[in-house]
C-alpha positions as CSV (number, residue, x, y, z in Angstrom):
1,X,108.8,98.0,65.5
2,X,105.6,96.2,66.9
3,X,104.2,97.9,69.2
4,X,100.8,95.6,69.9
5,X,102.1,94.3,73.1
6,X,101.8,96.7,75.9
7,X,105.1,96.7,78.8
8,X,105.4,99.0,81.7
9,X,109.2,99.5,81.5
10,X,111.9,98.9,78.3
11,X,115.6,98.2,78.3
12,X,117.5,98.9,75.3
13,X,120.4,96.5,75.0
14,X,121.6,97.1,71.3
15,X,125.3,96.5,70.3
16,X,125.6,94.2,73.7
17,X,126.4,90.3,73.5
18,X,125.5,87.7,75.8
19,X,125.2,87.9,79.1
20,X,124.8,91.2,79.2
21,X,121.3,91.5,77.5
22,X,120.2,88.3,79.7
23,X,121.8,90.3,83.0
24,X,120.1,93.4,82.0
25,X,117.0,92.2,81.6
26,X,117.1,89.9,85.1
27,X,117.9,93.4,87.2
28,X,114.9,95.3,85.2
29,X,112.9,92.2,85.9
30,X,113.4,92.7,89.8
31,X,112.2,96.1,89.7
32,X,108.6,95.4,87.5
33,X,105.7,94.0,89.8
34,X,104.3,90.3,88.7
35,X,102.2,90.2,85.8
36,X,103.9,93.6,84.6
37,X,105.8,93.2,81.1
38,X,109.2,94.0,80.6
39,X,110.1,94.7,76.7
40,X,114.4,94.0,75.9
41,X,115.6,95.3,72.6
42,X,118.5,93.3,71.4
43,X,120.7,93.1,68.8
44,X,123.0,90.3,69.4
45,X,122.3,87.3,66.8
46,X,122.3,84.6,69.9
47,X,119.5,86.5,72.0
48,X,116.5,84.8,70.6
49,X,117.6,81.8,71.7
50,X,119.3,82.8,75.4
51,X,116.0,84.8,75.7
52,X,114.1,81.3,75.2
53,X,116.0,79.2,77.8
54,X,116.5,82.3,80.2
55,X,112.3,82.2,80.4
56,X,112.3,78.3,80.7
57,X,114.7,78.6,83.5
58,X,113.3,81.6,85.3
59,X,109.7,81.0,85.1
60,X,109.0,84.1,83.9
61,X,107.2,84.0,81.1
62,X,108.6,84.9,77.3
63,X,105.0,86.5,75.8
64,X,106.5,87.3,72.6
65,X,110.0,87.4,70.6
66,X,109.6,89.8,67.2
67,X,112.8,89.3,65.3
68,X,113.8,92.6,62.8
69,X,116.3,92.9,60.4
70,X,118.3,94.7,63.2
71,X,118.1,91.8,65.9
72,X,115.3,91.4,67.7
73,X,112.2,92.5,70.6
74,X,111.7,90.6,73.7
75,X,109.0,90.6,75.5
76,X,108.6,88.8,79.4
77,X,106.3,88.9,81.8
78,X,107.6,88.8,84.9
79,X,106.5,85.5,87.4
């Protein structure tokens, strides 16, 4: 897994489908200060995507997506 993005707090959303990575991700992001990074493990084949159009809606912005065999790693900074 990359680690070459730094992110104060993770969530770990493996074996979860849509909306619940999205959902989890928007509660973690309310706890995170501006500028902080929040990183969002996912495994559901759909998340690079809802991850994409959840950071155009939000503002918030999608720094990087890393997509691994096993899903992918999501990382937003929060607006």
């Amino acid at each position: 897994m990359s680690e070459k993005h730094s992110y104060v707090l993770e969530v770990d959303t493996s074996g979860l489908k849509c909306p619940l990575p999205i959902l989890k991700a928007k509660k973690a992001l309310a706890t995170i200060e501006s500028g902080q990074v929040l990183r969002v493990i996912t495994t559901d084949k759909n998340a690079v995507k809802d991850f994409q159009a959840f950071s155009a809606q939000t503002k918030n912005e999608l720094v990087a997506q890393d997509i691994l065999e096993s899903g992918a790693v999501h990382y937003l900074k929060r607006r």
